[in-house]
C-alpha positions as CSV (number, residue, x, y, z in Angstrom):
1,X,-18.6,-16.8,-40.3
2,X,-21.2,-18.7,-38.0
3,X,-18.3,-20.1,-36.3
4,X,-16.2,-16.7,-35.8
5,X,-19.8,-14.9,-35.0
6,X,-20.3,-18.1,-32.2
7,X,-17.4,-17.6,-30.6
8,X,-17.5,-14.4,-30.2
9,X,-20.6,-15.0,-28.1
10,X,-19.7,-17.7,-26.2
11,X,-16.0,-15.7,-25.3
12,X,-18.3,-12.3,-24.2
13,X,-21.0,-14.8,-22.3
14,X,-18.5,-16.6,-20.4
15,X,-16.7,-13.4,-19.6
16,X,-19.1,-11.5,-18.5
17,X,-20.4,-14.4,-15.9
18,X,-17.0,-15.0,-14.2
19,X,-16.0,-12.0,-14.2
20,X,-19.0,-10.8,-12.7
21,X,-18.4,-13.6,-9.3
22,X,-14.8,-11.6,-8.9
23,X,-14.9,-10.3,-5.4
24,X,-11.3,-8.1,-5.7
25,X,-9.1,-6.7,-7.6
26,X,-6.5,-9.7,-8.1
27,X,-9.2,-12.0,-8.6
28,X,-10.4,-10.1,-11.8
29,X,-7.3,-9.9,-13.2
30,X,-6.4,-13.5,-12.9
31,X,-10.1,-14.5,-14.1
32,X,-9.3,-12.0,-17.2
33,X,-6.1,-14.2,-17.9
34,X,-7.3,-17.4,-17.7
35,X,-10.8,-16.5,-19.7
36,X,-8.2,-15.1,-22.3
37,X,-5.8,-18.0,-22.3
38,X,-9.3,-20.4,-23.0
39,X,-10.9,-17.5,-25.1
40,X,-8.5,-19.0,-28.0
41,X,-7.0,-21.8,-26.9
42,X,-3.9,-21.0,-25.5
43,X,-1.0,-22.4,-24.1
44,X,-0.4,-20.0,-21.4
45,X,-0.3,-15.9,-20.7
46,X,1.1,-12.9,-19.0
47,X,-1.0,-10.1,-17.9
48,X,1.0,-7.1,-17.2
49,X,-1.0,-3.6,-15.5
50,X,0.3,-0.2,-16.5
51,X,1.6,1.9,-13.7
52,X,0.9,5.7,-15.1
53,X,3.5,7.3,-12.1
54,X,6.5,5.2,-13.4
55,X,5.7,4.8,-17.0
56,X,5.8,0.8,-16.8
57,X,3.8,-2.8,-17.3
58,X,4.0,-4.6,-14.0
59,X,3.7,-8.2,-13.8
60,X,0.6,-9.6,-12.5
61,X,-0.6,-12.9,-13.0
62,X,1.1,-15.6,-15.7
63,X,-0.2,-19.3,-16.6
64,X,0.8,-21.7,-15.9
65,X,1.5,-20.3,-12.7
66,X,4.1,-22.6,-11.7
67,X,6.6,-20.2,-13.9
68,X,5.5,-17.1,-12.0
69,X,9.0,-17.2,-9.4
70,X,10.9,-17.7,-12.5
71,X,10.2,-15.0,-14.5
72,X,13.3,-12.7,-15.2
73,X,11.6,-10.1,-16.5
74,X,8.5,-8.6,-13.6
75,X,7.9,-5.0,-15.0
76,X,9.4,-3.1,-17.9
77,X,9.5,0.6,-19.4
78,X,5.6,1.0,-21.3
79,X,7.2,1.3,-24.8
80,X,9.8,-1.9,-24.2
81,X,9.2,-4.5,-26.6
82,X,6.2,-6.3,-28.0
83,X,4.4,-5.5,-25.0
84,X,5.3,-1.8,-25.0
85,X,4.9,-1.3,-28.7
86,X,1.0,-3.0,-28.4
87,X,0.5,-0.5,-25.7
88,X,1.6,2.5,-27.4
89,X,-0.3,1.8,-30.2
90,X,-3.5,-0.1,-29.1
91,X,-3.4,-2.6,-31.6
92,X,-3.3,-6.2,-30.8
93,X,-0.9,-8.5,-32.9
94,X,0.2,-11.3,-33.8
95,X,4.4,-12.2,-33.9
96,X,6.5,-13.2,-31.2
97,X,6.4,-12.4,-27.7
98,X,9.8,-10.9,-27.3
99,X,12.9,-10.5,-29.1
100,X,15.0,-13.0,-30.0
101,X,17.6,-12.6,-27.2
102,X,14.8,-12.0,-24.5
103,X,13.0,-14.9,-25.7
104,X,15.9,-17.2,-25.2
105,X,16.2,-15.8,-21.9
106,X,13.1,-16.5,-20.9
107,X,12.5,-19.6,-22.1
108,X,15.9,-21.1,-20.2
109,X,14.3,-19.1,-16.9
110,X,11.4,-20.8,-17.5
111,X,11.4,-23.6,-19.4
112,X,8.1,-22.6,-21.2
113,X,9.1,-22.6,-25.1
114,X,7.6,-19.8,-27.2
115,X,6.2,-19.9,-30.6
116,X,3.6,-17.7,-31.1
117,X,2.2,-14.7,-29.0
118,X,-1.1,-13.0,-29.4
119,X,-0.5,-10.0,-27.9
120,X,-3.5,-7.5,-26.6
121,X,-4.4,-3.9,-24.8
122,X,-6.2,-4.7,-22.0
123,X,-8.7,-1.3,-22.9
124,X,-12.0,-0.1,-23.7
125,X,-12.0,1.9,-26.8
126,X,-11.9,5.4,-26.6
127,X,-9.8,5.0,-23.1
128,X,-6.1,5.3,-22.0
129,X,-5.1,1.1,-22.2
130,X,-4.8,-0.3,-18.9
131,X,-2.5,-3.3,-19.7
132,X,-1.1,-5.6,-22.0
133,X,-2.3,-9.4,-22.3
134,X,0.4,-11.9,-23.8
135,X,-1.5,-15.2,-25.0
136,X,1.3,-18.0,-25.8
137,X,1.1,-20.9,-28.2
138,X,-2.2,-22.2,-29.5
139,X,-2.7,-25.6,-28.8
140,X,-3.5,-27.4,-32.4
141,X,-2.9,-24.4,-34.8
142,X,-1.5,-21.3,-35.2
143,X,-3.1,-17.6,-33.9
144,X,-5.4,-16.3,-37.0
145,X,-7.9,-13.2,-37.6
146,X,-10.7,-14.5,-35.5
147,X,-8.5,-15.0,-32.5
148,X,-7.6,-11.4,-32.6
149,X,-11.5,-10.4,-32.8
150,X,-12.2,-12.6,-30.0
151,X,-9.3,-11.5,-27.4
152,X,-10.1,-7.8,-28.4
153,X,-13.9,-8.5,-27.1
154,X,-12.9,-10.3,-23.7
155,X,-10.1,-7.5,-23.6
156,X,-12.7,-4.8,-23.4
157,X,-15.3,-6.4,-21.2
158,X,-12.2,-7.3,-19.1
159,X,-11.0,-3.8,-18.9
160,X,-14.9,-3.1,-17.9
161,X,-14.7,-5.6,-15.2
162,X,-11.4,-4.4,-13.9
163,X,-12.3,-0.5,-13.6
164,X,-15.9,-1.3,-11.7
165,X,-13.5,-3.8,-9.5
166,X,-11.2,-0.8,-8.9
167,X,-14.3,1.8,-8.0
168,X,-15.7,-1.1,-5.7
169,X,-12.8,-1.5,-3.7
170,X,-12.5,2.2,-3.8
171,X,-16.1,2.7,-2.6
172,X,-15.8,0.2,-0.1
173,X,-12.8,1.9,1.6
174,X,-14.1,5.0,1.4
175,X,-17.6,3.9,3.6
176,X,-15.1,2.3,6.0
177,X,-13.1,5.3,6.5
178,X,-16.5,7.1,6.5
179,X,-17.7,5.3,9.3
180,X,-14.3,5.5,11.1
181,X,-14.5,9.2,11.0
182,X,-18.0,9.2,12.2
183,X,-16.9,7.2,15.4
184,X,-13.7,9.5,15.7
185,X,-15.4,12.3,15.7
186,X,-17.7,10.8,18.7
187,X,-14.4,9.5,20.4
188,X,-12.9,12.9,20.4
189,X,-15.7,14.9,21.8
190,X,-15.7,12.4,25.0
191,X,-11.8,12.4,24.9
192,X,-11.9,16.7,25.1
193,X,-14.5,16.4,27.9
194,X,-12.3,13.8,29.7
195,X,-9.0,16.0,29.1
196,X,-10.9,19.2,30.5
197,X,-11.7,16.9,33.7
198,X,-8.8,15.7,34.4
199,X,-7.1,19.5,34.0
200,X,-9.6,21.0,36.2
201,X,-9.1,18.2,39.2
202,X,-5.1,17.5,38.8
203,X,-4.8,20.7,41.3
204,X,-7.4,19.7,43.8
205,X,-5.5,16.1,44.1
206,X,-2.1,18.0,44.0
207,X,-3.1,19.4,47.5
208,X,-4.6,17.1,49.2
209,X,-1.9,14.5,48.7
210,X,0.6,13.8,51.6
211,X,3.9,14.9,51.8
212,X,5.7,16.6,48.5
213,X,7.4,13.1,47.2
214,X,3.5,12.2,46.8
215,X,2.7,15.3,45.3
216,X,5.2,15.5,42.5
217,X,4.2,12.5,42.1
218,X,0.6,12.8,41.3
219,X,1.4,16.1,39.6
220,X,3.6,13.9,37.4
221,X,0.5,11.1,36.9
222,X,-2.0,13.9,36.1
223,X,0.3,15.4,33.4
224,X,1.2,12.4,31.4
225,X,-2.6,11.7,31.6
226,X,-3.8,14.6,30.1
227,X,-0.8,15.0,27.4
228,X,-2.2,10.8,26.4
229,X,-6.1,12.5,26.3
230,X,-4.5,15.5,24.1
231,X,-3.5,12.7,22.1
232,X,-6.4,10.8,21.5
233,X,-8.3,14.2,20.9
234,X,-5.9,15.3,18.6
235,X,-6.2,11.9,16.6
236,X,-9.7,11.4,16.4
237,X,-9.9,14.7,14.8
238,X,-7.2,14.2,13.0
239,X,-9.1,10.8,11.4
240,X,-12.5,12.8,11.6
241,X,-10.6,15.0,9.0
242,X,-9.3,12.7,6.9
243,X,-12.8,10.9,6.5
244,X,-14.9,14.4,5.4
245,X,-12.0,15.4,2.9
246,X,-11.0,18.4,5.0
247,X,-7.7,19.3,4.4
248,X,-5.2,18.4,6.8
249,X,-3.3,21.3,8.8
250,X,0.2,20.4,10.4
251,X,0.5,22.4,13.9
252,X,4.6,22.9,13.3
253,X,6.2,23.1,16.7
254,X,10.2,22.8,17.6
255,X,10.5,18.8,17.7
256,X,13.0,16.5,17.9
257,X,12.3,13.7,15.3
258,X,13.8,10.9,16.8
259,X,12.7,11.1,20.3
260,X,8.9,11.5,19.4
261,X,9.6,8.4,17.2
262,X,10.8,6.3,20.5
263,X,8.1,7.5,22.4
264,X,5.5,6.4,19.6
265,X,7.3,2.7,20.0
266,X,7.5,2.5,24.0
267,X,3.8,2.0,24.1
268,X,4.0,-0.9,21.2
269,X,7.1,-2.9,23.2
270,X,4.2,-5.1,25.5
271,X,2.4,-6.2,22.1
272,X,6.2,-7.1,20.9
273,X,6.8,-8.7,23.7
274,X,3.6,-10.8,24.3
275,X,3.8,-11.8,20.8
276,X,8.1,-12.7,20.8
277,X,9.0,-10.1,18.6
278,X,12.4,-8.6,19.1
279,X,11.5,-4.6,18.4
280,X,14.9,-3.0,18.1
281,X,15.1,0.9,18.0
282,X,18.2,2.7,16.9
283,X,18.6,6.5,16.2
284,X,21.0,9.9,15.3
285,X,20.8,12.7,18.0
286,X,19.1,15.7,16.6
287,X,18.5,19.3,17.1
288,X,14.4,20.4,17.4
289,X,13.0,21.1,14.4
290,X,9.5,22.5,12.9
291,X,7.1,19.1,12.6
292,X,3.8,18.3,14.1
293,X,4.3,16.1,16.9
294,X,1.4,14.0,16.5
295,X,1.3,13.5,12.9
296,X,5.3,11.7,13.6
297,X,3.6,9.8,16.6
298,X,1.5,8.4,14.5
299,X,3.5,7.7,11.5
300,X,5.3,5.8,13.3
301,X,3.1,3.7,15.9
302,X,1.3,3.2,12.4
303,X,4.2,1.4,10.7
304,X,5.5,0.0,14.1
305,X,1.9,-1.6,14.2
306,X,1.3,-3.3,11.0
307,X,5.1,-4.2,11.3
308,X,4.3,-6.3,14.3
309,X,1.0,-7.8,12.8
310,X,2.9,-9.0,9.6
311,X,5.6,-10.8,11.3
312,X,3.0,-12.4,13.8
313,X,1.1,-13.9,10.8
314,X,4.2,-14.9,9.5
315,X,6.2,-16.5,12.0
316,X,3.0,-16.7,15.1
317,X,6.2,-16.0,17.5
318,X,9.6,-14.9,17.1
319,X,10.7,-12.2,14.0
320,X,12.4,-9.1,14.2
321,X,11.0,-5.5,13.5
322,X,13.7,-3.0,13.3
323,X,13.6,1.2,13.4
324,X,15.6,3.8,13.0
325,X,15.7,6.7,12.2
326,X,18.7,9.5,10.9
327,X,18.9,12.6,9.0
328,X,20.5,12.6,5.5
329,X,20.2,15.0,2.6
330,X,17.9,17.8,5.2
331,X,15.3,15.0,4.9
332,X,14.2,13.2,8.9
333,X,14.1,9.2,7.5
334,X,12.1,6.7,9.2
335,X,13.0,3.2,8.7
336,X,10.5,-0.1,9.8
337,X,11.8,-3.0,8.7
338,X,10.4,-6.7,9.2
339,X,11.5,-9.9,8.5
340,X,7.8,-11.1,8.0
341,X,6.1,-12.2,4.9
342,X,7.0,-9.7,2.4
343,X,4.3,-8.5,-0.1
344,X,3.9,-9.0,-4.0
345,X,5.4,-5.9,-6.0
346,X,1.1,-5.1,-6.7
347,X,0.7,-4.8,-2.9
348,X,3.7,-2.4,-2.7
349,X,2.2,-0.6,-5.2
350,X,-1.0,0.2,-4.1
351,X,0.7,1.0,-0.3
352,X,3.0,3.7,-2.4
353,X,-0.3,5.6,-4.2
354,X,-2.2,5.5,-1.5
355,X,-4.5,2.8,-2.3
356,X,-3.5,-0.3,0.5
357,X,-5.9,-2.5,1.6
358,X,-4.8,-5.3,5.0
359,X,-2.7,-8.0,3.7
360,X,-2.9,-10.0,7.4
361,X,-5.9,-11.9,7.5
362,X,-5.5,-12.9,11.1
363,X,-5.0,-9.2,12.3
364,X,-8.5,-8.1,10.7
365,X,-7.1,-4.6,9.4
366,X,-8.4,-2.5,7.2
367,X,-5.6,-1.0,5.5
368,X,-5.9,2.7,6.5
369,X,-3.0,2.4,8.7
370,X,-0.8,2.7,5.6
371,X,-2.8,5.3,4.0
372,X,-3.3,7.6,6.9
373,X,1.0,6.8,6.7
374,X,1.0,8.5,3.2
375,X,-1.9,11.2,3.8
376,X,0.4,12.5,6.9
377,X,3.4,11.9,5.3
378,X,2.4,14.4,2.6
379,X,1.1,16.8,4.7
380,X,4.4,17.5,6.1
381,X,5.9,17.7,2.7
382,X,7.1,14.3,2.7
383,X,7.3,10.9,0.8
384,X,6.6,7.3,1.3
385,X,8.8,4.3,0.0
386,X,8.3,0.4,0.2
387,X,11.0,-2.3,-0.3
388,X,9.6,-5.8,0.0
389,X,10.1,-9.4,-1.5
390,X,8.4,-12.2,-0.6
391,X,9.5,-14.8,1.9
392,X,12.4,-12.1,3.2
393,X,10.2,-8.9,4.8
394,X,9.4,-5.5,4.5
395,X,11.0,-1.8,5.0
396,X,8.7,1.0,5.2
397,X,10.6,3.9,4.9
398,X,9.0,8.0,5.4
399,X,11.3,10.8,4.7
400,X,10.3,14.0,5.9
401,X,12.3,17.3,5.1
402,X,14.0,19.4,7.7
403,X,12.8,22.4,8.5
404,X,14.5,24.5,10.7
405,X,13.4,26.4,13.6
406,X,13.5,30.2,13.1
407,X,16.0,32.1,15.3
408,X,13.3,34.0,17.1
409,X,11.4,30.6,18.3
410,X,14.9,29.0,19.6
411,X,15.3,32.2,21.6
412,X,11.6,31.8,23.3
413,X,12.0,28.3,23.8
414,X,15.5,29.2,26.1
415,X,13.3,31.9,28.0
């Protein structure tokens, strides 16, 4: 009893120290599996994260990591196997890890044999689990009683320490984005002031230019001045928005999707070419249809952007980004693809509910780009998806549905 009573002590000190140095969300969870795997003596572990939206345990962290690439199986349904059936019902256990025939499998993926499994919610009782924990093969005897008490205690400080790591992260995101809008806000009341300047002395230079080539000219200079200001205005409010929680309102306006899409990439080709990136652009011909120009703009100048930055921490120079964009199923898709680093299926993730944080250290981002992707994105009714693996690159992908212009607009926009 002093022994079982002991380590549960020692099991909740040492968990509550290291977990308690984790400065992110990946760190606690692959502090929880090793302080699991030497809470009783393990061989090795899994740690798998439920994903609510899809109903499955994703694959996070495994020891000894050296198995991770050869893992066949990375996420499964939430009520598949051992895993699934400790989930459902909250109970750790111990038994095997698998099935037979998935255990084979595994094992000649891995080379890791399997005997025993401990297998435990990662939860705090009286909540919704928030993962599995697989502990493999004790080391000079088999699992027992007290092993289950044990990885039941570290599993609910665990859980502790990974929700206050989620609502860190959370809260430091939301300050930055705070203090983004603040500044946007700021940006965009000198950007309208410039915009009214510029309207108010495009005429006056109009006519005292010389000669009409010169005229047209400056006209021409003036215009695509102010329509750039317009932008900046539009987007700092646009961010300013975004930052106070005010719901977003789309200004629909007949536009054709793929040529604001170009335009968006045009001013991104110097940064492509100072950094060797071959940015390729390919797109359908479309008729105009309702969308908000800017919100598209920057949609994609957003996923052009953090396309560029991956493949320069990738490769430094060379890569390829590639965009197009086409129309299929009355849905405008927008396709970035990059042959930079790719990005672990937790990344992807987070990018797809809205919770990204930078994964290029050397570009200094802070991940917004991605969500500011998805807030738009829904605004206009629309979806994001991600498609990555490691080593190979990334395709961003935003489908947006068409929606056509009404008769009576097309027959005003002849006039």
């Amino acid at each position: 009893m002093v022994s079982r009573e002991r380590r549960l002590i020692e099991a909740v000190y040492h968990s509550t120290h290291k977990l308690a140095a984790a400065t992110s969300v990946e760190e606690t969870l692959h502090e929880v599996l090793h302080l699991c795997v030497e809470a009783v003596d393990a061989s090795g572990g899994t740690i798998y994260i439920h994903d609510p939206v899809a109903n499955r345990l994703r694959f996070r962290h495994v020891l000894p990591e050296e198995v991770a690439e050869k893992l066949p199986l990375r996420d499964i349904p939430d009520d598949f196997g051992i895993a699934g059936a400790v989930f459902q019902s909250r109970k750790a256990i111990i038994g095997p890890a698998a099935s037979s025939g998935d255990r084979s499998a595994i094992e000649e993926a891995t080379g890791f044999v399997v005997e025993e499994a401990l297998t435990a919610p990662l939860m705090v009782e009286g909540m919704e689990p928030l993962g599995v924990v697989q502990l493999l093969n004790r080391r000079d005897a088999d699992f027992d009683e007290s092993d289950l008490q044990v990885i039941e205690t570290v599993s609910a400080v665990s859980a502790l320490a990974y929700i206050n790591s989620l609502l860190a992260e959370q809260a430091s995101r939301m300050a930055s984005l705070e203090a983004m809008g603040k500044v946007s806000h700021d940006i965009g009341n000198l950007a309208a002031s410039l915009h009214s300047h510029v309207l108010l002395l495009a005429p006056a230079i109009e006519e005292i230019a010389i000669g009409a080539d010169t005229a047209a000219y400056v006209k021409e200079g003036f215009a695509s001045l102010a329509e750039s200001i317009a932008r900046i205005v539009g987007y700092s409010r646009l961010i300013s928005d975004l930052s106070a929680g005010r719901p977003l309102r789309p200004d629909l306006k007949p536009t054709r999707f793929s040529d604001t899409v170009r335009e968006a990439v045009s001013y991104l080709e110097p940064e492509a070419r100072r950094r060797g990136v071959t940015l390729t652009v390919t797109s359908d011909v479309e008729e105009p249809t309702l969308l908000d120009s800017l919100y598209v703009f920057r949609i994609a100048q957003n996923l052009v952007g953090n396309a560029l930055k991956a493949v320069h921490e990738a490769k430094g120079l060379g890569g390829h980004v590639t965009v197009r964009t086409f129309t299929r199923d009355c849905m405008h898709i927008l396709e970035v693809q990059d042959d930079g680093p790719g990005m672990p299926e937790e990344v992807r993730e987070r990018i797809v509910r809205g919770m990204a944080v930078s994964g290029w250290r050397k570009s200094g981002g802070s991940g917004w780009g991605t969500k500011i992707v998805s807030e738009l994105a829904a605004a206009l009714d629309g979806r994001i998806e991600v498609d990555s693996e490691l080593g190979k690159g990334t395709t961003f992908r935003v489908m947006l549905p068409v929606v056509p212009v009404p008769a009576q607009q097309q027959q005003e926009a002849r006039t």
